[in-house]
C-alpha positions in Angstrom: -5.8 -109.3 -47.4 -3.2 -106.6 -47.8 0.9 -108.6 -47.8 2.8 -107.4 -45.7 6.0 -105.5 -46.3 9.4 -106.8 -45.8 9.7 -104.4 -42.7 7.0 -106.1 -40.5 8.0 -109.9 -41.5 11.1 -108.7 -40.1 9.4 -107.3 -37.0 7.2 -110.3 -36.5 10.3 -112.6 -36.7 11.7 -111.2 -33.9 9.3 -113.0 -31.9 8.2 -115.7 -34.4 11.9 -116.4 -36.3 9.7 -119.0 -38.7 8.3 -115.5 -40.1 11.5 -114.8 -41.8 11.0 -117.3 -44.1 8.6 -115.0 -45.8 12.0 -112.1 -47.0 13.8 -115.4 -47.8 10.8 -116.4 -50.2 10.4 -113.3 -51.5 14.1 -112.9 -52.7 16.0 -116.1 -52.7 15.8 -116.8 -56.3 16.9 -112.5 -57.2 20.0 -113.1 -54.7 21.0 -116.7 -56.2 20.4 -114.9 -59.4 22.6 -112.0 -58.9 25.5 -113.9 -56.9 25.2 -116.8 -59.8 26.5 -114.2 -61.9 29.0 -112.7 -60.2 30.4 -115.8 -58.7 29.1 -119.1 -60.6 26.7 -121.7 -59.7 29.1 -123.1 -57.8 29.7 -121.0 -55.1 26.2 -119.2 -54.9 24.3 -121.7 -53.3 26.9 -121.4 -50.2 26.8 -117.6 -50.3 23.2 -117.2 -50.6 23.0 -119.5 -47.8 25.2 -117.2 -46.1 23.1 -114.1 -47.3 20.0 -115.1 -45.5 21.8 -116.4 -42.5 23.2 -113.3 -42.0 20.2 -111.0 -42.7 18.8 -113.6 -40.0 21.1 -112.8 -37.5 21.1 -109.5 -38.3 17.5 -109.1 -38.2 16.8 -107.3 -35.1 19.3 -103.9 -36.5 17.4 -104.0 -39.4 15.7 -100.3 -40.1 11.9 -101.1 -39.6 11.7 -97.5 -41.8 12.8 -99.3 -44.9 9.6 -101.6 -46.4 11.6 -103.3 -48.2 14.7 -105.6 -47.2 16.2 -106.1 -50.9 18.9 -103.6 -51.2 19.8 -104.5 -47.2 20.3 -108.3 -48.5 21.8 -107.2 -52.3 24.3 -105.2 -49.9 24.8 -108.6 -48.0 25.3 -110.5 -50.7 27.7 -107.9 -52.2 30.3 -107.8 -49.1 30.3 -111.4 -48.7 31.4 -111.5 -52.5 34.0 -109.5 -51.7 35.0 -111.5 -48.9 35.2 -114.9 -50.9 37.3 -113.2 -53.8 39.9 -111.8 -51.1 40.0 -115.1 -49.1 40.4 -116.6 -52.5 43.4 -114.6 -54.0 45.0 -114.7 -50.5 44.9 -118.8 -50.6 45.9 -118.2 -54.5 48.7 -116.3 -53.3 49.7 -118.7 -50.9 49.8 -121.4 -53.0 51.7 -119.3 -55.4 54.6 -119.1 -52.9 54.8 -122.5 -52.3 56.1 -123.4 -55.6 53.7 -126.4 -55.4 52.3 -127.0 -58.8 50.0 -123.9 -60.2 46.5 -124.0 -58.7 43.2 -125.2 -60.2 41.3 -122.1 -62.4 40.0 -120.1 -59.6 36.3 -118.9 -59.5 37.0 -115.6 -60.8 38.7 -116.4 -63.7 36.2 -119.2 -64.3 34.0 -116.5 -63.9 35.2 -114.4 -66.3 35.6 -116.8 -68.9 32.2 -117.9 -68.8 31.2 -114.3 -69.4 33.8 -114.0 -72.0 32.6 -117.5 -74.1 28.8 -115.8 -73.9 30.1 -112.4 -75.1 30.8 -110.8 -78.3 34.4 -111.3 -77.7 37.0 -111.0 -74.4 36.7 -107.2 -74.3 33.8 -107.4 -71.8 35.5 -109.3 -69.5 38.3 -107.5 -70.0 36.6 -104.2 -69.1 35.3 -105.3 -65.8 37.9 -106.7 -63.9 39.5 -103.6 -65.4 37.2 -101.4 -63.2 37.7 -100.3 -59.7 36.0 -102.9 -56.8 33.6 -100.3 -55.9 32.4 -99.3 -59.5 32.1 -102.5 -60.7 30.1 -103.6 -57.6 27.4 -100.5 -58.5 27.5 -101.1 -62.3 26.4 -105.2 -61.1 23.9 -104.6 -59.1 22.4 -102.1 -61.8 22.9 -104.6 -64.4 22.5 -108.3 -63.4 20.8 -107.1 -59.1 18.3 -104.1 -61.5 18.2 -102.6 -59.1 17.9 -99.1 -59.3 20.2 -96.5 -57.8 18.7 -95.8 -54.4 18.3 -99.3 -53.7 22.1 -99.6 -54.9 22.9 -96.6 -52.1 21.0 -98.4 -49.8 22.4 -101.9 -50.0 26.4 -100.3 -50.0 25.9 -98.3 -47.6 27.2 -94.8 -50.2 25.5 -92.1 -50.8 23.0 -91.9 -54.0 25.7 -89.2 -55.6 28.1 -92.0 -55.2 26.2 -94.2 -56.5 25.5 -91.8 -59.8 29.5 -91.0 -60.0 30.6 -95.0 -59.6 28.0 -95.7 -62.3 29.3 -92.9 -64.8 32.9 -93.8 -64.5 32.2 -97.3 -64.5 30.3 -97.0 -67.9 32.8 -94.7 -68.9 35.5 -97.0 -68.8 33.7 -100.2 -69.8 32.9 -98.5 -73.0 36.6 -96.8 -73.1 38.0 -100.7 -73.2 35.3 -101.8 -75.3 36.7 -99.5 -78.1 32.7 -97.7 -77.7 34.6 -94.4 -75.7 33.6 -92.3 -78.6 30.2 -92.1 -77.6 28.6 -89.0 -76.8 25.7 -89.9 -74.6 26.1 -89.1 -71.3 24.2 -91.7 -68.3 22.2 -90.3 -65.6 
């Protein structure tokens, strides 16, 4: 028996909304994954939930011409990330104003200093929160989502150029502030 694609689970959930639980097996553990990373443990389980509860929602706009459903949730995943890291700074900011006593670490930098205790050194960190939101959101997905660069175009909503240009100058200048600039290979 031939599985289904991602497209016709979708279609069949319309109807049947217990079918959806098929897209949300197949990919539950790469989102968790991939928001794990960019967030922490932490906070993943709630956006994950989030994720698939939107994707639900969503379901019926879905585009029935795409088989498969992981760059639309990866692109999910991606905007509510961005959403939790503004809300966060602007309640960070708040608090700042207050002149209440300083805040708890938030998750970013809790973040980054997990990925700064498991690097080489603080560099790494260093040179991602150093890139533009939009680059560093391609160069993550490629990285920790693998996925490759259509899929990346797909889930942001850019086009695939985009994607190839956010990726260069994101690589670019990772390897610029990881003291690596003075390489001469060039990335697709």
């Amino acid at each position: 028996m031939v599985e289904a694609d991602d497209a016709e689970i979708i279609r069949r959930s319309i109807d049947d909304p217990e079918q959806f639980a098929g897209v949300f097996d197949r990919y539950v553990e790469q989102i968790h994954r991939y928001v794990a990373r960019r967030l922490g443990v932490q906070v993943a389980d709630d956006i994950v939930a989030e994720t698939f509860l939107t994707a639900f929602r969503c379901r019926a706009s879905y585009d029935h011409a795409q088989p498969l459903a992981r760059p639309w949730l990866y692109g999910i995943a991606t905007n509510l990330i961005a959403k939790q890291r503004r809300a966060e700074e602007r309640f960070l900011r708040a608090l700042a104003r207050t002149g209440t006593e300083p805040p708890p670490e938030s998750m970013a930098d809790a973040v980054i200093g997990r990925v700064a205790a498991q690097a080489e050194d603080r560099r790494l960190a260093g040179a991602l929160t150093g890139l533009a939101s939009g680059d560093r959101d391609v160069l993550l997905l490629v990285a920790l989502g693998e996925m490759a660069y259509e899929e990346v175009a797909q889930a942001l909503d850019i086009p695939i150029g985009t994607v190839r240009s956010r990726l260069h100058r994101a690589r670019k200048q990772a390897r610029a502030a990881l003291g690596a600039g003075d390489q001469t290979r060039e990335d697709a």
